[in-house]
C-alpha positions as CSV (number, residue, x, y, z in Angstrom):
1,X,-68.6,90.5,-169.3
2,X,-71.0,87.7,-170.5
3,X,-74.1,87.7,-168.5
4,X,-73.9,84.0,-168.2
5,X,-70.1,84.3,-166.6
6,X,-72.5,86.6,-164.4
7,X,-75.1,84.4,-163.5
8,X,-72.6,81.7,-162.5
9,X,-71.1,83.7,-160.4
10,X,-74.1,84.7,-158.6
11,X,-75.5,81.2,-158.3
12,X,-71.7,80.3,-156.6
13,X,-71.7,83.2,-154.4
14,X,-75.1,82.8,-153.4
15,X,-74.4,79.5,-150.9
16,X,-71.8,81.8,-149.3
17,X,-74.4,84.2,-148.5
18,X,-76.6,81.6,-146.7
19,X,-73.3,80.2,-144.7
20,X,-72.5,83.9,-143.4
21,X,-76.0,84.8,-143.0
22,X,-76.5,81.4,-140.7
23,X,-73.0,81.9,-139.1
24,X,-73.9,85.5,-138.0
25,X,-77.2,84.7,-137.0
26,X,-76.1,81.9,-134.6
27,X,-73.1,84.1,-133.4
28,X,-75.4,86.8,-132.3
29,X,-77.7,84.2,-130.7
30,X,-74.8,82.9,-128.7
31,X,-73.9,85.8,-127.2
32,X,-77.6,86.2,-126.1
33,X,-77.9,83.3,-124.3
34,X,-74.4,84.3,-122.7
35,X,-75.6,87.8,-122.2
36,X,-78.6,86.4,-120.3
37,X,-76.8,83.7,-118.3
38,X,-74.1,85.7,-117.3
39,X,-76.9,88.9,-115.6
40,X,-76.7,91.3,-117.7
41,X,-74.0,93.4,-120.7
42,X,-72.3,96.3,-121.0
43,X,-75.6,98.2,-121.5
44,X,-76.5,97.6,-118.1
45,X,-74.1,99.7,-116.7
């Protein structure tokens, strides 16, 4: 494989990262926020 096919597909894939990384990030702070409105999880018993 060339290393600059490499490096182009690294510099396309790295946008993707950030999307997932955001999208996960705000997921998990969403269900927080529900979490704490709603009293409580499934941890609590």
């Amino acid at each position: 494989m060339d290393l600059l096919l490499i490096v182009f597909i690294l510099l396309g894939l790295y946008p993707l990262y950030w999307v997932v990384r955001t999208g996960v990030r705000d997921g998990i702070a969403d269900a927080d926020e529900r979490r704490r409105e709603n009293g409580g999880g499934p941890e609590d018993g």
